[in-house]
MIBAKE-101414 format. One line per 8 residues: number of its first residue (from 0); for each residue x, y, z of C-alpha. Coordinates in nm, 2 decimals, m for minus. Each point is the difference from the previous one (the first is absolute). Layout:
NUM) X/Y/Z  ...
//
This chain:
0) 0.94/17.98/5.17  m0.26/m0.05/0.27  0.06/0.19/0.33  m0.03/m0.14/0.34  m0.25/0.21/0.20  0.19/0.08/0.33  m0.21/0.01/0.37  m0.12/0.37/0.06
8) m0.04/m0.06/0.37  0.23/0.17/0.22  0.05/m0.02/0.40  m0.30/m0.01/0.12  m0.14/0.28/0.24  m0.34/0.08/m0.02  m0.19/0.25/0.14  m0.31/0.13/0.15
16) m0.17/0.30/0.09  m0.33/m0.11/0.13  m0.20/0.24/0.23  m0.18/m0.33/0.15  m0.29/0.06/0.22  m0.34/m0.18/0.02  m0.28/0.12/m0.13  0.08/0.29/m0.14
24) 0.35/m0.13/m0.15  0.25/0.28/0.10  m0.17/0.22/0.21  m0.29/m0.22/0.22  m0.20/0.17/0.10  m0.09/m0.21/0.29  0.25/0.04/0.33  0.27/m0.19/m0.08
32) 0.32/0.19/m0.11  0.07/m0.03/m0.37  0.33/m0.14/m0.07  0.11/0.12/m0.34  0.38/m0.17/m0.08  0.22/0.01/m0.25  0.25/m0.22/m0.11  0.27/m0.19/0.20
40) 0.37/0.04/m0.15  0.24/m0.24/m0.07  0.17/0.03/0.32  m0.04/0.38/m0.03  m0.35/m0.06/0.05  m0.23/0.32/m0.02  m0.29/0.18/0.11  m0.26/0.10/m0.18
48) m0.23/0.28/0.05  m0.38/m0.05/0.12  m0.24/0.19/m0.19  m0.31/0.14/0.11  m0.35/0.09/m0.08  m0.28/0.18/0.06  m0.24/0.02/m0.24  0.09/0.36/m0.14
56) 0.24/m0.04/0.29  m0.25/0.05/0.22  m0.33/m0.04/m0.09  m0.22/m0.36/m0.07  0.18/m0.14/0.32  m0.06/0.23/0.23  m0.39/0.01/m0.10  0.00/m0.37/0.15
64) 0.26/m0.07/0.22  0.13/0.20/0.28  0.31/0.17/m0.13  0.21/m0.03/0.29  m0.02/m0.37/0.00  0.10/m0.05/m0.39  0.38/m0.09/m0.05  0.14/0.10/m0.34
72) 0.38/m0.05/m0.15  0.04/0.29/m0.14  0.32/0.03/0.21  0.23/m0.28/0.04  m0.19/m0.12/0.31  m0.38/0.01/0.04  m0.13/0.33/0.11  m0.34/0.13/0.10
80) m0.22/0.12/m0.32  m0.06/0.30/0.19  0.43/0.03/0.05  0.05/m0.01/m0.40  0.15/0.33/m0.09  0.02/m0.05/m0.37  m0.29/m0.08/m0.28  m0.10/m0.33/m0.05
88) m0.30/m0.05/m0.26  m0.19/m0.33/0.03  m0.24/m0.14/m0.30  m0.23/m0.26/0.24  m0.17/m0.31/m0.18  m0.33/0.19/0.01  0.13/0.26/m0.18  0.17/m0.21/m0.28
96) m0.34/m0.20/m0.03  m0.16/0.31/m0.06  0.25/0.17/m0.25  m0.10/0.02/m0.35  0.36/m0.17/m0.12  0.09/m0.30/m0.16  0.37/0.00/0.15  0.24/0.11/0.25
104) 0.14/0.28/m0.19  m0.32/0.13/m0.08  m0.07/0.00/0.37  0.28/0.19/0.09  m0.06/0.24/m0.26  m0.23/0.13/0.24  0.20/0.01/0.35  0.17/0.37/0.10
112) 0.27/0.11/m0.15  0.09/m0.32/m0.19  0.04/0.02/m0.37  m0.06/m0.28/m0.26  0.07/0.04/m0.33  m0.15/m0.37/m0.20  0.21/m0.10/m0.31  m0.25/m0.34/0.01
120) m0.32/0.03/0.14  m0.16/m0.28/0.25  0.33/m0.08/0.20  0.23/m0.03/m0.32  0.24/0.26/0.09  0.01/0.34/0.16  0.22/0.24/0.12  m0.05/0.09/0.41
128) 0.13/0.30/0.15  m0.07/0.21/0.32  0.05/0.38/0.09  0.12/0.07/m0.31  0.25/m0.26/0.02  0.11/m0.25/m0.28  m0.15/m0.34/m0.06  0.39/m0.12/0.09
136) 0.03/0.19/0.30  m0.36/m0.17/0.17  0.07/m0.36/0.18  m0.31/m0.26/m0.06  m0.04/m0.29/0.31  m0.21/m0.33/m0.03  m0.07/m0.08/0.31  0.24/0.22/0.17
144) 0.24/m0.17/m0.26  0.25/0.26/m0.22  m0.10/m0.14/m0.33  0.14/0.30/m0.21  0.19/m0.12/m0.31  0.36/0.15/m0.06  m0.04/0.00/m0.39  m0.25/0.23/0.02
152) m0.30/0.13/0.18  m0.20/m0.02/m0.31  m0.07/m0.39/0.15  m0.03/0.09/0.34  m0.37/m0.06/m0.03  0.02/m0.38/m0.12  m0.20/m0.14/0.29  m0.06/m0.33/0.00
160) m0.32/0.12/0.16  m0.34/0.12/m0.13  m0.20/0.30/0.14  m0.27/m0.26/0.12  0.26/m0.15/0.25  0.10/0.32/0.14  m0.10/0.07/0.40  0.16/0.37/0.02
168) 0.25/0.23/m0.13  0.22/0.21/0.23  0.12/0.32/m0.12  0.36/0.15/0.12  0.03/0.32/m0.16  0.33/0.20/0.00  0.36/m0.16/0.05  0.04/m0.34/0.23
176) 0.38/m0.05/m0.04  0.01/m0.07/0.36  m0.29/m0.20/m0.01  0.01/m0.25/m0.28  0.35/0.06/m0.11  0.12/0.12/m0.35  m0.22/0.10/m0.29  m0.31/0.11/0.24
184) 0.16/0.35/m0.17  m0.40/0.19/0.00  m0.18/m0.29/0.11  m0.16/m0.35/0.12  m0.27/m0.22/m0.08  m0.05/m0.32/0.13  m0.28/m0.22/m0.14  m0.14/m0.23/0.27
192) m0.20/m0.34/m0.08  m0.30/m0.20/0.08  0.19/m0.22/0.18  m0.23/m0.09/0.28  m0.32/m0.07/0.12  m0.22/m0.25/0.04  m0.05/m0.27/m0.27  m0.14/0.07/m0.32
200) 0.01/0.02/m0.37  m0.06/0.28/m0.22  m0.04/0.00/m0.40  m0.06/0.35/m0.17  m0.04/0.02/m0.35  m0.09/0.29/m0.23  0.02/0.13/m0.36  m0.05/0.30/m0.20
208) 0.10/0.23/m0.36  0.30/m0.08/m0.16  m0.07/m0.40/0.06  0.18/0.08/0.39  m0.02/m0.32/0.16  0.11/m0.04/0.37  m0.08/m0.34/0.23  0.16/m0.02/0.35
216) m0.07/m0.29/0.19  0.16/0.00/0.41  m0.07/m0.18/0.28  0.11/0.00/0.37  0.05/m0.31/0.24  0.02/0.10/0.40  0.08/m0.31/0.24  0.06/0.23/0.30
224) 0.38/0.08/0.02  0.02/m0.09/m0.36  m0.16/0.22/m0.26  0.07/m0.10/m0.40  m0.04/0.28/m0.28  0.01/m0.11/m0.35  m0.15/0.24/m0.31  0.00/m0.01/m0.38
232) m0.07/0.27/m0.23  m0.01/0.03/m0.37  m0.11/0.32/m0.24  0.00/0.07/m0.34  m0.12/0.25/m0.24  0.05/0.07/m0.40  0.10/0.37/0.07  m0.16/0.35/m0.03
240) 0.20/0.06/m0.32  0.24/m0.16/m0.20  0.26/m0.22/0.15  m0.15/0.04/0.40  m0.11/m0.34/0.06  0.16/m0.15/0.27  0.00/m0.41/0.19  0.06/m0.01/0.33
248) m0.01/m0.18/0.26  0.12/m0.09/0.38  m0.01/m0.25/0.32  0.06/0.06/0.37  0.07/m0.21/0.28  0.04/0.09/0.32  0.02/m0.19/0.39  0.03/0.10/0.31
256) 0.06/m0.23/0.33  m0.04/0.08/0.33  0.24/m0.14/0.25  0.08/0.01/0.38  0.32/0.16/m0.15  m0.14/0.25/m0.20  m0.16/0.02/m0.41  0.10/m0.11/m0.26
264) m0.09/0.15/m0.33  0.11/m0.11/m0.31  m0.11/0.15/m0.35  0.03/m0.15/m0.37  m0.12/0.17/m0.32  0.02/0.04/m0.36  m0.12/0.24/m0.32  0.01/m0.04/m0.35
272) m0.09/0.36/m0.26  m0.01/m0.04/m0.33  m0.09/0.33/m0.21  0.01/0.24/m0.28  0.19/0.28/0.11  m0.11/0.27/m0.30  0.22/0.32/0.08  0.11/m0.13/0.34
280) 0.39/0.12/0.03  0.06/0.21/m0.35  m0.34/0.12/m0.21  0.25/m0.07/m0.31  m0.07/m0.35/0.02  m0.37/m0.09/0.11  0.05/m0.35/m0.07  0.15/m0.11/0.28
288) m0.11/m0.31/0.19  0.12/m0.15/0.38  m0.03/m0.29/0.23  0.11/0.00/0.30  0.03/m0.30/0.34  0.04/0.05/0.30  0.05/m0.25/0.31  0.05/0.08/0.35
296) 0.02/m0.14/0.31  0.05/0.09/0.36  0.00/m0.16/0.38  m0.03/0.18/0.36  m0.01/m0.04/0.31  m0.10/0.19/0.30  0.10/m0.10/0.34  0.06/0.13/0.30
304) m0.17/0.20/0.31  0.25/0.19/0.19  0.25/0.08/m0.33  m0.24/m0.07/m0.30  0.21/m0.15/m0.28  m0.13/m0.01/m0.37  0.23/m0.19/m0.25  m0.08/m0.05/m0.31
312) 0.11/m0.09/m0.37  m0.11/0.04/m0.39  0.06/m0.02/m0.31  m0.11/0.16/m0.33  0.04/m0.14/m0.37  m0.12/0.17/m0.31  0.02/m0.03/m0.34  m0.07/0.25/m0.29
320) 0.05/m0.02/m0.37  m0.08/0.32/m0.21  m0.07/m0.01/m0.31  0.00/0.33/m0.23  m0.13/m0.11/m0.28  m0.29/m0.24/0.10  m0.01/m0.07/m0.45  0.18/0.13/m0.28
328) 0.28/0.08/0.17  0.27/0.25/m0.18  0.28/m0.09/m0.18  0.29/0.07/0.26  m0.22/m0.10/0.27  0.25/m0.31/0.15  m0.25/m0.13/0.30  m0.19/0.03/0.29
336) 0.09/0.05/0.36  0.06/m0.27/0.25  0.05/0.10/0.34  m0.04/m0.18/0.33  0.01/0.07/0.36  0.06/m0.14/0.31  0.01/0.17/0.35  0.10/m0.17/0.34
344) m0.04/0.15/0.31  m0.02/m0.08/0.36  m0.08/0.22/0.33  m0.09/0.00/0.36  m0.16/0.27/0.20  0.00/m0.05/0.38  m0.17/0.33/0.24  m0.05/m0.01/0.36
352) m0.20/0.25/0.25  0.11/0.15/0.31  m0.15/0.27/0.22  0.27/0.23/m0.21  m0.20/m0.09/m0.32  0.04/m0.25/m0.32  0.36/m0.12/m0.13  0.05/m0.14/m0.33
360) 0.26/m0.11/m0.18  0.10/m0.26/m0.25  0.17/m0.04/m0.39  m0.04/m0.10/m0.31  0.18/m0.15/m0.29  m0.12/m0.03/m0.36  0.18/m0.09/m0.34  m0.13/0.08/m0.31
368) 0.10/m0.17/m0.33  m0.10/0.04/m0.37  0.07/m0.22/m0.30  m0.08/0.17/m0.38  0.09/0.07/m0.33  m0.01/0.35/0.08  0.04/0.11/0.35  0.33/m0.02/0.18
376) 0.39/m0.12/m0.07  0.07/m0.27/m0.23  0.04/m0.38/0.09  0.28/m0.21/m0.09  m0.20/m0.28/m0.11  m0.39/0.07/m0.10  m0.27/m0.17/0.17  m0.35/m0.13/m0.14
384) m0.31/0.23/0.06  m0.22/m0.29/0.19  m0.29/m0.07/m0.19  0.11/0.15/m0.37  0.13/m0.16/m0.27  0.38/0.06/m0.10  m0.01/0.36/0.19  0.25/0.07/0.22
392) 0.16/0.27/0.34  0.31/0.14/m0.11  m0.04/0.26/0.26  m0.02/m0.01/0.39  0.01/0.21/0.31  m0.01/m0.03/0.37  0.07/0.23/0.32  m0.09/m0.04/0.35
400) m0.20/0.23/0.27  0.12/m0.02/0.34  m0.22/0.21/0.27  m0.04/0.03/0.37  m0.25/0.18/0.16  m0.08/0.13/0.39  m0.29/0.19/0.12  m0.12/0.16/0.33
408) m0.35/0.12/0.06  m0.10/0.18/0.31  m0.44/0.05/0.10  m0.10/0.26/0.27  m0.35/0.07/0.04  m0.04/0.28/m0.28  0.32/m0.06/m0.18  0.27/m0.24/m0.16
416) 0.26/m0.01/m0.17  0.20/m0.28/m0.20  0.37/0.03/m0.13  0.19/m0.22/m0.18  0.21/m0.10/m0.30  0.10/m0.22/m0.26  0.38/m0.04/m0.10  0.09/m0.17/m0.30
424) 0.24/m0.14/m0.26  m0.03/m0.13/m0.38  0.27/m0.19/m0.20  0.02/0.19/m0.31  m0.04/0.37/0.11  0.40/0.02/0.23  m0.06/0.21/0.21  m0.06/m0.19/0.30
432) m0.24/0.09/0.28  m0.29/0.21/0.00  m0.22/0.12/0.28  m0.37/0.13/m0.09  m0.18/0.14/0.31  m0.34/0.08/0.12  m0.22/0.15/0.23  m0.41/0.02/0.09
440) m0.18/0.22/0.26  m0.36/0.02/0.10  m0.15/0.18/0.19  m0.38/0.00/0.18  m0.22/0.36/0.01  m0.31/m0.12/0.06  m0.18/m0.40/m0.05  m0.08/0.07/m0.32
448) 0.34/0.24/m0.18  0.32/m0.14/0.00  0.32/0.17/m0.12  0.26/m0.19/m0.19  0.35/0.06/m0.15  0.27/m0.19/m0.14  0.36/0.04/m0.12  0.18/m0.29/m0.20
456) 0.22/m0.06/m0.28  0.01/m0.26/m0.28  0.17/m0.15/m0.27  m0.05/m0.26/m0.33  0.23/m0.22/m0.22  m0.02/0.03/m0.39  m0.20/m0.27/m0.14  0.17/m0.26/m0.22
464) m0.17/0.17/m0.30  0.13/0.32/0.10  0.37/m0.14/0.03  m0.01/m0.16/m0.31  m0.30/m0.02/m0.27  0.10/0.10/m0.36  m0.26/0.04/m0.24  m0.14/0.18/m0.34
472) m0.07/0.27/0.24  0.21/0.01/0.33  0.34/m0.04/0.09  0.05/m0.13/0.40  0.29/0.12/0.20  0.18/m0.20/0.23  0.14/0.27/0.16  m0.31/0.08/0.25
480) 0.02/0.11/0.34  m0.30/m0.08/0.23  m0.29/0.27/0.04  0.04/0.14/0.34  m0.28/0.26/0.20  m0.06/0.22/0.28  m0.36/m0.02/0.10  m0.28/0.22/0.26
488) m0.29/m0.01/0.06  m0.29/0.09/0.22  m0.38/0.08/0.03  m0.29/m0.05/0.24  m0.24/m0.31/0.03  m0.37/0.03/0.11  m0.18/m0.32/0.09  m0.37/m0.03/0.13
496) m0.26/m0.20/0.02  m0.12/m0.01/m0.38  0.22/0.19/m0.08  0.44/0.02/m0.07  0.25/0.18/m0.21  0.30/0.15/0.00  0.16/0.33/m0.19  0.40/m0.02/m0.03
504) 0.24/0.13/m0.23  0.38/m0.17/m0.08  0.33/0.11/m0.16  0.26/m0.22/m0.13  0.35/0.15/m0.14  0.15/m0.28/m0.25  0.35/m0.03/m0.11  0.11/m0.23/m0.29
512) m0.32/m0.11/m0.12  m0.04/m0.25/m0.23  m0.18/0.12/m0.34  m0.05/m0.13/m0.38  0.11/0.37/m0.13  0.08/0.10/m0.38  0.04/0.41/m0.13  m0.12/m0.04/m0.36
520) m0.33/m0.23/m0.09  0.27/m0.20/m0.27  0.22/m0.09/0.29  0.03/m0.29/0.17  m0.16/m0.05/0.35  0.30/m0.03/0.25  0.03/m0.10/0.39  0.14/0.31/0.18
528) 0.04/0.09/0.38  m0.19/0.34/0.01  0.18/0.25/0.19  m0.29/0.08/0.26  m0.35/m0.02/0.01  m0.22/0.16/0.24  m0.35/m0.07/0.06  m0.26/0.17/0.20
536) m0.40/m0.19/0.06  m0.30/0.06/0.21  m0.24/m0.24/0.03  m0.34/m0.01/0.17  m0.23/m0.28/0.08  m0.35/m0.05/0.15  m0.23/m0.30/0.07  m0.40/0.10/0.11
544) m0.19/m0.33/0.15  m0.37/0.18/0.04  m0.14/m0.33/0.14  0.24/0.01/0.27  m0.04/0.37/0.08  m0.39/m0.04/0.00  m0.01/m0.33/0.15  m0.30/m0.07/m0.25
552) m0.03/m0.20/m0.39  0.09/0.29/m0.23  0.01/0.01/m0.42  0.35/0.06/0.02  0.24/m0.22/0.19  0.37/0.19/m0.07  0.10/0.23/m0.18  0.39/0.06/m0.03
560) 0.23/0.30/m0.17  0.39/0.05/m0.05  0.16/0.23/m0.17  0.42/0.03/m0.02  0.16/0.27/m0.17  0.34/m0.06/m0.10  0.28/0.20/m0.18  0.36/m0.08/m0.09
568) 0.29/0.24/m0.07  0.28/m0.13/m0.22  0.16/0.36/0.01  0.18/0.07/m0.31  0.03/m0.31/m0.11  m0.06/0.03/m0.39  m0.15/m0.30/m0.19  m0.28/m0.23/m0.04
576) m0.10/m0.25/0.32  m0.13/m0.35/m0.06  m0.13/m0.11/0.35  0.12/0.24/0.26  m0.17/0.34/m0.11  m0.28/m0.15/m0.15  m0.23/m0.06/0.33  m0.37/0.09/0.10
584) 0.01/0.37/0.10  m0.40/m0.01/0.10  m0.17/m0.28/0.12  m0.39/m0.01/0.13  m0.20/m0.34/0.08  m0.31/0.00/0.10  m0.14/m0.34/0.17  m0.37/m0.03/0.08
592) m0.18/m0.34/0.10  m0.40/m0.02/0.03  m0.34/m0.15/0.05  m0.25/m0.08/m0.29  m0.22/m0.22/0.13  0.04/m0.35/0.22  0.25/m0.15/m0.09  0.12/0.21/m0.29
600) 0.28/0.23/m0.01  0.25/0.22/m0.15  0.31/0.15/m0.01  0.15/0.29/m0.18  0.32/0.11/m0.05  0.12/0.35/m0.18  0.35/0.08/m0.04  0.17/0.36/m0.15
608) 0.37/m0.04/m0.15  0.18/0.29/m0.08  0.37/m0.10/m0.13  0.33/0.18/m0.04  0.20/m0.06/m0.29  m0.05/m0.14/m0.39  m0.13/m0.29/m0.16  0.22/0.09/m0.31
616) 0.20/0.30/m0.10  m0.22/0.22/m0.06  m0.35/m0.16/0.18  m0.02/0.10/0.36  m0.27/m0.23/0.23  m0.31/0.14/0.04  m0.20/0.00/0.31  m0.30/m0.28/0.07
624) m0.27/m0.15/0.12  m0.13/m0.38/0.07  m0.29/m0.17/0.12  m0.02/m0.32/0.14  m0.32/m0.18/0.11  m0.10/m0.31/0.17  m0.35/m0.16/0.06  m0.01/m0.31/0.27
632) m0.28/m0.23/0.10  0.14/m0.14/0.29  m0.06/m0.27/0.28  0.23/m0.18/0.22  0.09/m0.25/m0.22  m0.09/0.12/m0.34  0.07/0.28/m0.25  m0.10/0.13/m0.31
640) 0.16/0.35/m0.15  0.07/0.23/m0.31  0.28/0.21/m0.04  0.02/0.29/m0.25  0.36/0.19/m0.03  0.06/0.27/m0.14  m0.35/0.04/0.03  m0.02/0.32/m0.29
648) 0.22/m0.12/m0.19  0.25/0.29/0.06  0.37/m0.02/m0.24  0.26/0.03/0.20  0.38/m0.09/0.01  0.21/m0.14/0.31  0.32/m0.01/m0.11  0.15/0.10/m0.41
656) m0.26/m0.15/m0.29  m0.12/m0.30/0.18  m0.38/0.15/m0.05  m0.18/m0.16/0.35  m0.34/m0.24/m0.07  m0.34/0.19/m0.04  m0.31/m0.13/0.18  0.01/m0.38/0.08
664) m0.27/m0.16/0.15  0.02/m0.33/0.22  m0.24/m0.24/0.17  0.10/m0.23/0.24  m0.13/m0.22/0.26  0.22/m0.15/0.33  m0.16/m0.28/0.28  0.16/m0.09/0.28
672) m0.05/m0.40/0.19  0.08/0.03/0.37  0.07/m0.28/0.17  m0.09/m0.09/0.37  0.30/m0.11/0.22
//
């Protein structure tokens, strides 16, 4: 008997987290304050947090701006650049032009003490972590926009963005519970846009081993107080080895209006991934295929001059079917999975100043639901999977996040200070109210060296996958309690003309963290709240601009170094980690950008990985190195380049026996069309 497929939409709140500024998205750097919201509740409307940036917290701004007169959000309210007491990485356009990369996670791969571990290579899917967090416990922004997924943050990279439409990436290393609410457990990174500008149109296309295909096509309309973003991207490849081709594709449109009330920005996007996932969740089965969609949506606006208020709504669909057997599937095999989705949420952030300092304050609300065949309690009556034929929910799952945040901050001439906390409730957990507090100092020896410290603490939810999903090879458990941390840090930041960096070391002390854990190699892998967890990192960071030192045309134009040091202590815990222990202990890159000749150039980038834990059993990871190159011809308007990754062709492993691509080699050619006003 046919079924009736019943509505999926719920009450609608949306929800934003936009860090809106002008030119430089989040954090202008022109003077005007940047206004990062978040997401206005349902009547318990919220705050979110601001985040800030400097590029390496503090470096490729100040070389061209006055520092004292760029506004950041990496508090709740805009603060001074100079004021930040915490460590904001920023990854400029320049930069990303220049990177030898094909995608966003294989930009990232190279930012300070973030780790990315590709199952699909080119955007398809990785696994994003920072100080030696879990790719669950870091919180991923569009736009300022929470566009995490509550299934799992295995899909918390589905973009409906390419790396050509990308203007900067911001950076928030360590815990932002305060800041951006729940789930911001070791980190935050918010992608921001080309979403402005003057008018133009842009088609890049480019091609290369392994029949890799990748067109994206974007244009921008500016009428004065109107600006129109639209972009389409679509990339394809047959795959490095068997069953790693992958179909993808996206589109992005975004508007923002300018009124005597205040802006209005409103965001719409979408991504489709289709790809062979060989080895991707068990190497038992390296047949596994997956498709995934994903639609969101989101709507702000910031008003306001006295008491700035920032409302704002989203919404976030997606849509996964996994498939273990791709062909020949076994004998007990009884189908795929179906799972799907959706996340409302709604926020407002409101800050004003006085000559006591910056006040925020605000809430948030957010409800997240999931339909499947696998993950969560079963329906009553089963409901069609949209878009397959005679397949069909019979599981579902929803709880609700309630948070309210306040914030103080306090600038003296050498020093400031900003408290605040985040207090919060969630449906399915009973235990009623939390409170998760925070505190940043800073403090001034010299124009150049700045002291910074912070104390905060943090928490996550389980994941819907790590409720529920029962497979061949793991058994969920609905019986998780949410990941909660104590976190410090501190260090010392140096900025110059030509020169910035910072050296700082962090400790975080974990309680009930969430792992995939099993004792014996025949056992199944099963969701546990570890029993505490402490880890330990230092990190050090540099960026040399001889040009700007020298004040003269040099061969070399940057060159950049981090390296993080991280180590975790599960104390006498006995058994074998799937995600938690298994994190980059070493981590060295090496960026260096130079002359050849005219207007011919290159970039290089050299990375060191030294992992903890095993890729089986018995195998261990062993250390290594990569080379990337890139050589530009370049003119305002025009570019031709070639890419060669993995440049020596080095063997190496990111995570289990998914074996990572050898050299690839790319050409490609972009050119803009400007167009007067």
């Amino acid at each position: 008997m046919k079924q009736t497929f019943k509505s999926i939409n719920r009450a609608e709140m949306f929800t934003f987290k936009r860090w809106g500024g002008k030119a430089y998205s989040l954090f202008s750097a022109i003077k005007k304050p940047v206004r990062i919201g978040v997401l206005l509740a349902v009547y318990t409307t919220v705050i979110e947090p601001e985040f800030a940036s400097a590029q390496t917290d503090s470096s490729k701004v100040s070389m061209e701006y006055n520092l004292d007169e760029v506004e950041v959000g990496a508090q709740r309210a805009p603060v001074a650049f100079s004021q930040v007491a915490r460590i904001v990485s920023v990854i400029s356009r320049e930069e990303i032009e220049a990177a030898p990369v094909q995608s966003i996670q294989e930009l990232l791969e190279y930012a300070l003490s973030v780790d990315v571990r590709q199952r699909g290579v080119h955007g398809v899917q990785a696994d994003i972590s920072v100080r030696g967090g879990s790719f669950d416990q870091t919180l991923i922004l569009l736009n300022g926009i929470n566009i995490s997924d509550p299934q799992t943050g295995h899909h918390a990279l589905n973009l409906p963005v390419s790396l050509k439409n990308i203007q900067r990436i911001e950076i928030l290393e360590g815990p932002a519970a305060r800041v951006f609410g729940p789930n911001a457990f070791s980190g935050a990174i918010n992608i921001i846009t080309s979403s402005e500008g003057n008018s133009s149109l842009k088609i890049d296309v480019s091609g290369g081993q392994h029949k890799l295909a990748d067109v994206n096509v974007s244009g921008n309309v500016n009428t004065g107080s109107w600006n129109q973003f639209v972009a389409f991207n679509r990339m394809s490849s047959d795959g490095y080895i068997n069953n790693t081709d992958f179909k993808t594709w996206n589109s992005f449109y975004q508007t923002k209006l300018n009124t005597k009330s205040g802006t209005l920005d409103f965001q719409f996007g979408k991504t489709n991934k289709a790809f062979g996932a060989n080895s991707f969740y068990t190497a038992t089965y390296p047949n596994q295929f997956e498709e995934t969609k994903t639609t969101f949506a989101s709507l702000k606006f910031e008003s306001g001059t006295k008491i700035h208020l920032i409302p704002s709504v989203y919404w976030r669909r997606h849509q996964d079917r996994f498939e273990l057997f791709r062909s020949s599937p076994a004998s007990w095999y009884k189908g795929h999975n179906y799972h799907l989705t959706d996340v409302f949420g709604s926020n407002l952030n409101a800050w004003f100043a006085t000559r006591f300092g910056k006040t925020a304050f605000g809430a948030e609300i957010r409800t997240e639901n999931v339909w499947s065949n696998v993950l969560g309690e079963s329906l009553a009556t089963p409901i069609e999977v949209p878009g397959e034929d005679n397949q069909f929910f019979t599981k579902s799952y929803s709880r609700t996040t309630i948070s309210y945040f306040a914030e103080h901050s306090i600038y003296l001439e050498k020093f400031t200070l900003s408290a605040g906390a985040m207090t919060n409730w969630i449906s399915d957990l009973g235990f009623g109210w939390n409170i998760y507090p925070g505190l940043d100092i800073s403090m001034a020896l010299s124009n150049q060296i700045k002291l910074y410290g912070s104390a905060s603490t943090s928490l996550r939810m389980p994941t819907f996958t790590d409720l529920f999903y029962t497979g061949p090879t793991n058994l969920g458990n609905p019986d998780l309690k949410p990941e909660k941390s104590v976190n410090f840090e501190g260090g010392l930041k140096y900025n110059s003309r030509g020169f910035s960096g910072h050296v700082g070391t962090y400790h975080r002390r974990g309680k009930d963290l969430i792992d995939w854990v099993r004792e014996n190699e025949t056992d199944k892998w099963q969701t546990k709240n570890l029993t505490k967890i402490n880890s330990t990192g230092i990190e050090v960071s540099g960026e040399f601009y001889p040009e700007k030192i020298w004040k003269k045309n040099l061969f070399v134009t940057k060159l950049g170094l981090n390296y993080a040091y991280s180590k975790l202590d599960k104390g006498d815990n006995d058994f074998f980690s799937n995600y938690v222990l298994d994190n980059l202990k070493h981590k060295f890159d090496l960026e260096l950008n130079h002359k050849i000749w005219h207007k011919l150039k290159a970039s290089w980038r050299v990375s060191y990985q030294d992992r903890n834990g095993k890729r089986t059993q018995t195998m261990s990871y062993e250390p290594f190195w990569l080379v990337n190159t890139r050589l530009m011809w370049k003119t305002p308007s025009t570019e031709i380049y070639a890419m060669a990754a993995n440049l020596f062709d080095t063997k190496y492993y990111d995570l289990g026996t998914i074996e990572q691509p050898g050299r690839w080699i790319s050409l490609g050619i972009n050119h803009q069309l400007r167009f007067k006003k």
